[in-house]
C-alpha positions as CSV (number, residue, x, y, z in Angstrom):
1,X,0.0,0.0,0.0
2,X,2.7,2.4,0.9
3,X,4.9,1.7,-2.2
4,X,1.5,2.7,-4.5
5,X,1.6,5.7,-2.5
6,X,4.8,6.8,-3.3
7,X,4.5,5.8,-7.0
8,X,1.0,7.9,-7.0
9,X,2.9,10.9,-5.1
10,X,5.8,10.8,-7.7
11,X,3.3,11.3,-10.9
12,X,1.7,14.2,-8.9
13,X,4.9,16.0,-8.2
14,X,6.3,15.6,-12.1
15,X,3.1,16.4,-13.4
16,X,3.6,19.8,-11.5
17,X,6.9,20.2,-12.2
18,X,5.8,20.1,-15.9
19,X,3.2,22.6,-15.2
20,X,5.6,24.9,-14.0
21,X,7.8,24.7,-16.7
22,X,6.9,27.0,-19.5
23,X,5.9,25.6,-23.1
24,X,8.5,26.5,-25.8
25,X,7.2,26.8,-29.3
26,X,8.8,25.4,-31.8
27,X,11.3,27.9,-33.8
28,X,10.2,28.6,-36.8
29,X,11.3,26.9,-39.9
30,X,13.2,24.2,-37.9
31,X,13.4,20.5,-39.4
32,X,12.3,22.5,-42.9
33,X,14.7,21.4,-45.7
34,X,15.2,21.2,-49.6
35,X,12.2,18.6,-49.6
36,X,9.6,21.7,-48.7
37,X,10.7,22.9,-52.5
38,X,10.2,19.3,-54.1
39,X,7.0,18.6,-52.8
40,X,5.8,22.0,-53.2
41,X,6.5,22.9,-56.6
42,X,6.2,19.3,-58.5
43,X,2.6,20.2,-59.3
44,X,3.5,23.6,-60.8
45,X,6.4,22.3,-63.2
46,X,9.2,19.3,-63.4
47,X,12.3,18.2,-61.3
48,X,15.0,17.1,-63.7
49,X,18.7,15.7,-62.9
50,X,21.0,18.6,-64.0
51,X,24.8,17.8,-64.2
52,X,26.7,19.9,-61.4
53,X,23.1,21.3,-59.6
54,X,21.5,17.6,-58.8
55,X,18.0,18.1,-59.1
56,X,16.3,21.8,-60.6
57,X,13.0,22.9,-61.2
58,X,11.6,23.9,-64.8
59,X,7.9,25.9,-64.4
60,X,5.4,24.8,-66.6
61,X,4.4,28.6,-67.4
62,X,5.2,28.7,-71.4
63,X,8.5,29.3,-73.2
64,X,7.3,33.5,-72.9
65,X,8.1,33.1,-68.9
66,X,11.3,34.9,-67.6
67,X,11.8,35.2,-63.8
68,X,11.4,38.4,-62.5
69,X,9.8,39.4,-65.2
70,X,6.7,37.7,-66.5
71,X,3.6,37.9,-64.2
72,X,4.6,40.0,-61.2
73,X,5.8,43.6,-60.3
74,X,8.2,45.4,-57.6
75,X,7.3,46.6,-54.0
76,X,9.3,48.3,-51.5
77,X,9.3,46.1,-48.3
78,X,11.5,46.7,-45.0
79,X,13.9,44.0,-47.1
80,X,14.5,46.6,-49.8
81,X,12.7,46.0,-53.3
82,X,10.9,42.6,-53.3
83,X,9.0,40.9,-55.9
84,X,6.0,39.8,-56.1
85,X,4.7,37.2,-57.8
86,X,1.4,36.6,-59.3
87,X,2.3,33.1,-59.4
88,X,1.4,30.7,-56.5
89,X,4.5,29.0,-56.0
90,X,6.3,32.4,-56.3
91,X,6.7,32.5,-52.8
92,X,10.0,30.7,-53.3
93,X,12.2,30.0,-56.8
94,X,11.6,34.0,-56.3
95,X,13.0,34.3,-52.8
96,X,15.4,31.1,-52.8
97,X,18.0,30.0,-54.7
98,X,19.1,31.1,-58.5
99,X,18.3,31.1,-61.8
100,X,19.5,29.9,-65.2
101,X,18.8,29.6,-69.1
102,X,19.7,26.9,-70.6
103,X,19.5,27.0,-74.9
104,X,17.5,23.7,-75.1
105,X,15.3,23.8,-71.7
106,X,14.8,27.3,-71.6
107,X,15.0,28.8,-67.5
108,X,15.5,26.7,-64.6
109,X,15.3,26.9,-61.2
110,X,18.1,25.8,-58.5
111,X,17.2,25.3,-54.9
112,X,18.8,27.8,-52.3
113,X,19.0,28.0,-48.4
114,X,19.6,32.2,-48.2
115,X,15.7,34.5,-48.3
116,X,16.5,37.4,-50.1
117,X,13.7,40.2,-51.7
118,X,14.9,39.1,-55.1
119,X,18.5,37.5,-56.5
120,X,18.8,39.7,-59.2
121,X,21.7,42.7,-60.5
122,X,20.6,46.3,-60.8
123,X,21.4,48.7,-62.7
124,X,20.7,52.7,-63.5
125,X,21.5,54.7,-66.5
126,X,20.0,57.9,-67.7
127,X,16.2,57.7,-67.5
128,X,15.8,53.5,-67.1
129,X,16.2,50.9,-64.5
130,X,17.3,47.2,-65.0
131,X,17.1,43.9,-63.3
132,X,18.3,40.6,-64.0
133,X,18.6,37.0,-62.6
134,X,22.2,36.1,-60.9
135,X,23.1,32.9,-61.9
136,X,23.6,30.4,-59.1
137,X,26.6,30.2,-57.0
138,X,27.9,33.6,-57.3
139,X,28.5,35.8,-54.4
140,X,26.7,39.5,-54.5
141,X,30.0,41.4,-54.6
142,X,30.9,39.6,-57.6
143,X,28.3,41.1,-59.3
144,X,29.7,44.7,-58.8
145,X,33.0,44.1,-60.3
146,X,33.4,44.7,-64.2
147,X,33.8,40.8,-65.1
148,X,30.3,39.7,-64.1
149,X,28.2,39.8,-67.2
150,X,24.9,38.6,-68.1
151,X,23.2,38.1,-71.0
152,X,21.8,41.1,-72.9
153,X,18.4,39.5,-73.8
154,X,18.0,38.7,-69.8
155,X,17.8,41.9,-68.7
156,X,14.7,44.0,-68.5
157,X,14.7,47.7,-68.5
158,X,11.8,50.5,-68.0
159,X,11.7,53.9,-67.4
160,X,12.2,55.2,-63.8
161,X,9.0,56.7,-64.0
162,X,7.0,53.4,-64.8
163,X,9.3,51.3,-62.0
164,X,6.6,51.3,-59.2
165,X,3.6,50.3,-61.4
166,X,1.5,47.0,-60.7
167,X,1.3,46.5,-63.9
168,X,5.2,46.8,-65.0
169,X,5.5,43.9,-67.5
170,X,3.2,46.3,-70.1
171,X,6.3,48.5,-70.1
172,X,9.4,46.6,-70.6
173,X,11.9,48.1,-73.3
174,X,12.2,45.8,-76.4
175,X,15.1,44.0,-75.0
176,X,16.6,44.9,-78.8
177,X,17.9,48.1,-77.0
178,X,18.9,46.3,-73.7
179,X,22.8,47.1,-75.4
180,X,22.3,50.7,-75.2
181,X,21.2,50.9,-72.1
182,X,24.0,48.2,-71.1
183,X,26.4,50.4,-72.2
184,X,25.8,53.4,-70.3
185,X,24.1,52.2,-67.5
186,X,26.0,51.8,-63.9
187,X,25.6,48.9,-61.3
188,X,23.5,50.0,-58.1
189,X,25.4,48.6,-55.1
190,X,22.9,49.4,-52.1
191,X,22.8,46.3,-50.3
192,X,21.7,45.0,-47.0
193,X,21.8,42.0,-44.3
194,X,19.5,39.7,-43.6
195,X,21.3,39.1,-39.6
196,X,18.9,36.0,-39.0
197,X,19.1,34.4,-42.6
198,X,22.7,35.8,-42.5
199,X,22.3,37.1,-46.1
200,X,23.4,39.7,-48.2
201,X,21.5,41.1,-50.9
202,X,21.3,43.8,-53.0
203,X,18.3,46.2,-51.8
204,X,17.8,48.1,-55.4
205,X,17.2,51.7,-56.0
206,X,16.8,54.2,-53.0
207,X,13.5,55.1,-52.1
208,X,13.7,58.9,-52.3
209,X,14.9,58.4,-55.7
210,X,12.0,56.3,-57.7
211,X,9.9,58.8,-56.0
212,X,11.8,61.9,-57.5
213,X,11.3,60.0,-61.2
214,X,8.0,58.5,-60.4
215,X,6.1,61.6,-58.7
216,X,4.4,59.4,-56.5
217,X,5.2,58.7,-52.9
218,X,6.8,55.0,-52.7
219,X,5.0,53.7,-49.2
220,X,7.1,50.7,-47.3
221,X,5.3,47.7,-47.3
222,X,6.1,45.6,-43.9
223,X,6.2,42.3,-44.4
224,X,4.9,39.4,-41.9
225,X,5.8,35.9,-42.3
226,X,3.3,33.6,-43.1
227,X,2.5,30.3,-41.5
228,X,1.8,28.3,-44.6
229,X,3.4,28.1,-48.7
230,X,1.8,31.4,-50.6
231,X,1.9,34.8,-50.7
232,X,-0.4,37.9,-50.3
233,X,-0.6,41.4,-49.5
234,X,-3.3,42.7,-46.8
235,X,-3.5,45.4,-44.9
236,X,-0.8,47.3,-46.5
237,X,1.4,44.1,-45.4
238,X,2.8,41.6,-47.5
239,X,2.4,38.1,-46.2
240,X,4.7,35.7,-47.8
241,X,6.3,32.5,-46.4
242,X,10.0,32.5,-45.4
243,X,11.0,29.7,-43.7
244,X,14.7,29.2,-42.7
245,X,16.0,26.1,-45.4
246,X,18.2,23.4,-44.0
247,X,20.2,21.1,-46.5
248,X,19.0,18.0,-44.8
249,X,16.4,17.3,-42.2
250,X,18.2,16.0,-39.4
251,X,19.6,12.4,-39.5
252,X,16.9,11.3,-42.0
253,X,17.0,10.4,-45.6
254,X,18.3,13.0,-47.8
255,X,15.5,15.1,-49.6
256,X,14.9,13.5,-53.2
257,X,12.3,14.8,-55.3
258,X,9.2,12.5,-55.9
259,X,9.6,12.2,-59.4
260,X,12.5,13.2,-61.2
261,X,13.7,12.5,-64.9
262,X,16.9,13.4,-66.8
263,X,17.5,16.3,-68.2
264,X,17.7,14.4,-71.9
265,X,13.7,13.3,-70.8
266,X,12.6,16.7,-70.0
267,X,10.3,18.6,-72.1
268,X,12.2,21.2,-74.5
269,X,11.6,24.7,-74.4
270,X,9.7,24.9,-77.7
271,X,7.4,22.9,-76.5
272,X,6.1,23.9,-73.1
273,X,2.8,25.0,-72.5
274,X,1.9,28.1,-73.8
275,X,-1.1,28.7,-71.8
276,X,0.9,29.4,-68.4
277,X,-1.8,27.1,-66.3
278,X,0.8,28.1,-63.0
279,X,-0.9,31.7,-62.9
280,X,-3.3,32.8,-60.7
281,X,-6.5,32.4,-62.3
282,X,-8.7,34.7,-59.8
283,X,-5.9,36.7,-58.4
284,X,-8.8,38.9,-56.7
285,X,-9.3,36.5,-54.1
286,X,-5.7,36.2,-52.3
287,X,-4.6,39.2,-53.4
288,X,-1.1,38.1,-54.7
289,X,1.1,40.7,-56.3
290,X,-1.6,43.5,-56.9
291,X,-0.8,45.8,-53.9
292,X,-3.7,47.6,-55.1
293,X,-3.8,49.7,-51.4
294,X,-0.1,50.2,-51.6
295,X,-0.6,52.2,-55.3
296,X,-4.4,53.5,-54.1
297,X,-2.0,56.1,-51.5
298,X,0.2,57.3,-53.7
299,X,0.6,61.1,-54.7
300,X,0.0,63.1,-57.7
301,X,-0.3,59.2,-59.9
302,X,1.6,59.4,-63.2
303,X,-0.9,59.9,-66.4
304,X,-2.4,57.0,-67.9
305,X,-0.4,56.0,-70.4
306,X,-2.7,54.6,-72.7
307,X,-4.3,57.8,-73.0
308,X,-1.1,59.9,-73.6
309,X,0.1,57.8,-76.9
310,X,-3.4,57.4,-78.1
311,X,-3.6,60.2,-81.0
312,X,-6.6,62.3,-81.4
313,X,-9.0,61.5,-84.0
314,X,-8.2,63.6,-87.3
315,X,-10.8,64.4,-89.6
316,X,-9.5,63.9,-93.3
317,X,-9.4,66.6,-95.9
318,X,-12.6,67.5,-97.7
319,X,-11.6,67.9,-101.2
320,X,-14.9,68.7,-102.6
321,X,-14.7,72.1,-100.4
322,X,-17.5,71.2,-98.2
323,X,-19.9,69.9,-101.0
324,X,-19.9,66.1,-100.0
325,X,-21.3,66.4,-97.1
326,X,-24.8,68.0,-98.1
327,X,-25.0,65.4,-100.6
328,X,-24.9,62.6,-98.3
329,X,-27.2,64.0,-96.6
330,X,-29.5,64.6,-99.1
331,X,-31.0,61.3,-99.4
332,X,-31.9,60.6,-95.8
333,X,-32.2,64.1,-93.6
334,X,-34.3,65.3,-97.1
335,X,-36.5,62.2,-97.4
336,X,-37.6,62.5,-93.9
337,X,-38.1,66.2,-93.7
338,X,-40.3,65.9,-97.1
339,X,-42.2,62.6,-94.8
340,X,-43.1,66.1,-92.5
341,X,-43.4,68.1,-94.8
342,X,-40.7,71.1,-94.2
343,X,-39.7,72.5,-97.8
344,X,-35.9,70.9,-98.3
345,X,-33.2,73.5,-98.4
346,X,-31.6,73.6,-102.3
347,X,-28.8,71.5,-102.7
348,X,-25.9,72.7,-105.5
349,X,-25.4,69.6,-107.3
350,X,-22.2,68.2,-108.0
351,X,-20.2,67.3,-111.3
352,X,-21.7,63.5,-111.0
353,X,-25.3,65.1,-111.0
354,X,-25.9,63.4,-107.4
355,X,-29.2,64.9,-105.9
356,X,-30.9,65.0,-109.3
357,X,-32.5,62.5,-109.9
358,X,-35.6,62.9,-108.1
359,X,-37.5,65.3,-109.7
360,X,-37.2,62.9,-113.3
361,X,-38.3,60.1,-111.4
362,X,-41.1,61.2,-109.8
363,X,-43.6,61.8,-113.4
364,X,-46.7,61.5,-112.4
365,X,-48.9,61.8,-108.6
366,X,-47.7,64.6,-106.8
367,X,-44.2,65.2,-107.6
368,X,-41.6,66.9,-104.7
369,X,-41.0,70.7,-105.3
370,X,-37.9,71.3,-106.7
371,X,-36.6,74.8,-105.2
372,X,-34.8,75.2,-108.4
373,X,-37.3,74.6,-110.6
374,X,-38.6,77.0,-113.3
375,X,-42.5,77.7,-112.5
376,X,-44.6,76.3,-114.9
377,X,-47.9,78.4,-116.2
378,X,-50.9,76.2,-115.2
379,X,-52.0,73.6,-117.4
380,X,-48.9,73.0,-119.2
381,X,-47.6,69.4,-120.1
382,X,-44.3,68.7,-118.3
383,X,-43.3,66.4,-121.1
384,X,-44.4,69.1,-124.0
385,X,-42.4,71.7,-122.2
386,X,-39.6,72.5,-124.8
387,X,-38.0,74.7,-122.0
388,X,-38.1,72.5,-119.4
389,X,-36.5,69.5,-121.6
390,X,-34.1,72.2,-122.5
391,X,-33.6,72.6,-118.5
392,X,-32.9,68.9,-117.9
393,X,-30.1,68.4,-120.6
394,X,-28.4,71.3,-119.5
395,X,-28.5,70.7,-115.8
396,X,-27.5,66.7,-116.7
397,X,-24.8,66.3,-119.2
398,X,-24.1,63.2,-120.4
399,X,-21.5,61.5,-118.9
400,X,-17.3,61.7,-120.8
């Protein structure tokens, strides 16, 4: 009896001991590794073995799609200039890891640990910004140096006044030019730390600066980690998913994509789907990548510029001096005010005799008054009228 005593006093006291003890949470992203990205993106595109990266992604959003470019737009965060995707698994080839081209595949995705706003270069020249994707495994100061080069066709340039638009990818540069602006265009270097991701990243243009070109004031957009895969701005936040990425989970099996085929199996570029079934279809509902809110506060908004390269209508020369007009006229506004009975105003016919007509036609009843028309003495026969068959051939020549 005594020793079920002491066992039932024992469970009491560690029971209260764990009371006491407070509950820690979980840290966020913890136990999350490369297997987050293979799960999470298969449905969206294909994992293919790559010599030298293992596995990388390929979307399935058309052979039109270039990251950081196609279906998405730039907002200022507390992280510096962040893209956002319309896209919903933008939330991390985006954020994580690189990019590359490849001549056969077309773009391709390789998996990285580092968050940053976007992994792209920057660059400023008179009147334009530019952006493109840093290729996987260079480091950000690289990137400043005069060595680093990137494709011309990569790079996507607008006008500094059109940066902070929601709608950016309707005024790209025909990347024909991108070697002008190339050539006198300088690298922006305004980078930042990410102290928990231990990251650096290039931040893009200063703030005060798109809003000198712009005219509008460029609000900061906070953003708040998200529990679950996605993205969305609310509330003047954007809520996007950033966990932190471990290479392996633990002591468990190494992350391995479900299915995975060789790169020789994969689907060439030419011949991806054009239709770009990744994108949002109803991006009203989550909200991704519109920042509507953000662009609704905004100062003294740039001109639509629809409306500015739209010409005004020009009316085309009249070389009848003015005459063609009454004689369109003529058949419908007279008919109807001869229906009510108002006397027609004379009409100057024209060297084709239009207008005319009428007054041969109509023989017999009670014929339309001709304003122009000599007045008959009553009783005469129209048809033994030598004068007026004289009228008629002089007023309708024959035709040369």
């Amino acid at each position: 009896m005594k020793t079920l005593t002491k066992i039932f006093l024992a469970f009491v006291l560690l029971g209260t001991i764990g009371l006491m003890k407070p509950q820690q949470a979980p840290a966020q992203g913890v136990g999350v590794s490369f297997q987050l990205f293979y799960d999470q993106l298969s449905p969206y595109g294909q994992w293919v073995e790559y010599p030298g990266y293992s596995y990388v992604w390929i979307p399935d959003a058309g052979p039109d799609f270039s990251p950081y470019a196609t279906q998405g737009h730039w907002v200022l965060t507390n992280f510096g200039w962040t893209w956002v995707s319309d896209y919903p698994w933008g939330w991390a080839p985006f954020h994580y890891g690189r990019w590359f081209f490849d001549e056969m595949y077309g773009w391709m995705w390789v998996p990285g640990r580092e968050w940053g706003p976007a992994w792209v270069q920057w660059r400023r020249c008179d009147g334009y910004y530019g952006w493109a994707p840093i290729s996987p495994g260079v480091r950000m100061e690289a990137t400043f140096g005069e060595t680093y080069h990137i494709r011309g066709d990569h790079w996507r340039f607008v006008r500094d006044r059109d940066f902070d638009r929601p709608d950016i990818d309707h005024y790209y540069i025909n990347h024909r030019e991108n070697s002008r602006f190339l050539h006198g265009s300088t690298v922006i270097t305004n980078t930042s730390v990410d102290n928990r991701g231990h990251a650096t990243y290039i931040a893009g243009p200063q703030r005060n600066e798109v809003q000198k070109f712009t005219g509008r004031q460029v609000r900061e957009v906070p953003i708040k980690e998200n529990t679950n895969p996605g993205q969305t701005i609310k509330d003047n936040q954007l809520l996007i998913y950033k966990p932190i990425v471990q290479k392996t989970k633990g002591n468990g099996p190494a992350p391995i994509p479900s299915r995975a085929v060789p790169i020789k199996e994969a689907k060439p570029w030419s011949q991806q789907n054009t239709q770009n079934p990744t994108q949002v279809k109803n991006p009203s509902e989550n909200n991704m990548g519109k920042a509507q809110p953000i662009h609704q506060n905004n100062v003294n908004p740039a001109p639509n510029r629809q409306q500015e390269q739209q010409p005004r209508p020009v009316t085309p020369p009249n070389n009848n001096m003015g005459k063609a007009q009454p004689i369109k006229q003529n058949n419908d506004n007279q008919m109807k005010k001869q229906e009510q009975g108002v006397k027609p105003r004379p009409v100057t016919p024209s060297n084709n005799n239009t207008g005319k007509a009428q007054p041969v036609k109509q023989k017999s009843g009670n014929p339309s008054v001709n304003p122009q028309q000599v007045k008959r003495p009553q009783g005469a026969t129209p048809v033994n009228n030598k004068r007026e068959i004289e009228e008629k051939k002089t007023e309708n020549p024959p035709k040369k």
